[in-house]
C-alpha positions in Angstrom: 57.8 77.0 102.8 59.6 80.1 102.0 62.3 81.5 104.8 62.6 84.7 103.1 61.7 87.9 101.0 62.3 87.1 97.5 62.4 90.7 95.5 59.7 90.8 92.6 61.5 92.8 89.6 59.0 94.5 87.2 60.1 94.2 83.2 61.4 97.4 81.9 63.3 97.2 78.6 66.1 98.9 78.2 66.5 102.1 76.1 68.4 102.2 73.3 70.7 105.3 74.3 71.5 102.9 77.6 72.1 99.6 75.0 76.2 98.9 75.2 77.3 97.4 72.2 79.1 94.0 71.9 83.1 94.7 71.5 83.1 90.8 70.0 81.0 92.1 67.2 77.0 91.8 65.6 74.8 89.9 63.3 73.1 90.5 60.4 69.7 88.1 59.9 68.3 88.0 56.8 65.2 85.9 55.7 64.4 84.5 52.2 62.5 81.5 50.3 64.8 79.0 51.5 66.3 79.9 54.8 67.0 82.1 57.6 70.7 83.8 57.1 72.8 84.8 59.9 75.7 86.5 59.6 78.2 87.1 62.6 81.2 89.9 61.7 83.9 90.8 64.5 84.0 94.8 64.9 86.8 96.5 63.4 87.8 99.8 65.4 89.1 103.0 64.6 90.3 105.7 67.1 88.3 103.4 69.4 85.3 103.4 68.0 83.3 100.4 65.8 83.5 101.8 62.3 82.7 98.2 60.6 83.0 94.6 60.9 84.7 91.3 59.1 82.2 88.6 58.2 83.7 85.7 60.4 81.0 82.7 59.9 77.3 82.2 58.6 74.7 80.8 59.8 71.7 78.8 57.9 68.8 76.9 59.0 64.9 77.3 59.4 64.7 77.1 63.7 65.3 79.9 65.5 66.3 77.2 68.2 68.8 75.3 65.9 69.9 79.0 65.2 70.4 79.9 68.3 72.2 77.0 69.4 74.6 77.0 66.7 75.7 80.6 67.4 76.0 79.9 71.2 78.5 76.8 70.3 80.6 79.0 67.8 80.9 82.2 69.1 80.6 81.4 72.9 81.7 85.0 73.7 79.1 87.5 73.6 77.7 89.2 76.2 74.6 87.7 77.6 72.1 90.4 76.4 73.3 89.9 72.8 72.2 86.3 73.1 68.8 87.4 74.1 68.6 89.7 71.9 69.4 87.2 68.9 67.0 85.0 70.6 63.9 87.4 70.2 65.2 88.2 66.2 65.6 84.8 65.5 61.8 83.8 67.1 60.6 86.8 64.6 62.8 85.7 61.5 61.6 82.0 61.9 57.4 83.2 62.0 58.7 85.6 58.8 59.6 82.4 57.3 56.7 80.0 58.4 54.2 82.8 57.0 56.6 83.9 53.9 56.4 87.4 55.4 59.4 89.9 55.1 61.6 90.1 58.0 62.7 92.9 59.1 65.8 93.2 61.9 65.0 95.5 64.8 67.5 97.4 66.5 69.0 96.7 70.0 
C-alpha cells in the first residue's frame, strides 16, 4: 500500500548547449574487426578551458557490459552522466560489432 504521492518524471534528454563536460576527461570508442577500443584521456586546460587531452588507459573487449565495468573500476571518478552516457555508446559500439557495421560515436 502506498502512504504517499510518488512524483512521475517524464524523459526529456538534455540539450547539448545544457551538456557540462567532465573536468576528469572523455573517451574516444572506436570499433574494428577485432574489438571494441576505448580510449580514456584526462583534459588538459589552457586559460581554463579543455584544449586537449593525455591518453591515460585503453580499453579492449567485445561487451559493452565488460566495457563498461572495466571503465567504472579504473576511472571511478566521472560524473554520473558520463557513465550513462558511455553506457548508451558502448550498447551501440557492441551491435556495430555483432553486425560488422561502422560505428560511429555520437556527441554528448
Amino acid at each position: 500500500m502506498v502512504d504517499r504521492e510518488v512524483p512521475l518524471i517524464k524523459a526529456k534528454k538534455t540539450t547539448e548547449k545544457d551538456v557540462i563536460l567532465d573536468p576528469q576527461g572523455f573517451f574516444v570508442i572506436e570499433v574494428d574487426n577485432k574489438n571494441i577500443r576505448v580510449e580514456y584521456y584526462s583534459n588538459v586546460y589552457k586559460n581554463k578551458r579543455i584544449v586537449s587531452g593525455l591518453l591515460q588507459k585503453v580499453f579492449t573487449g567485445t561487451k559493452a557490459d565488460g566495457l563498461s565495468d572495466s571503465i567504472a573500476v579504473h576511472v571511478p571518478s566521472l560524473r554520473p552522466e558520463h557513465y550513462l552516457y558511455l553506457g548508451r555508446e558502448l550498447q551501440k559500439a557492441q551491435l556495430a560489432f555483432e553486425h560488422k557495421k561502422k560505428y560511429l560515436q555520437g556527441g554528448c
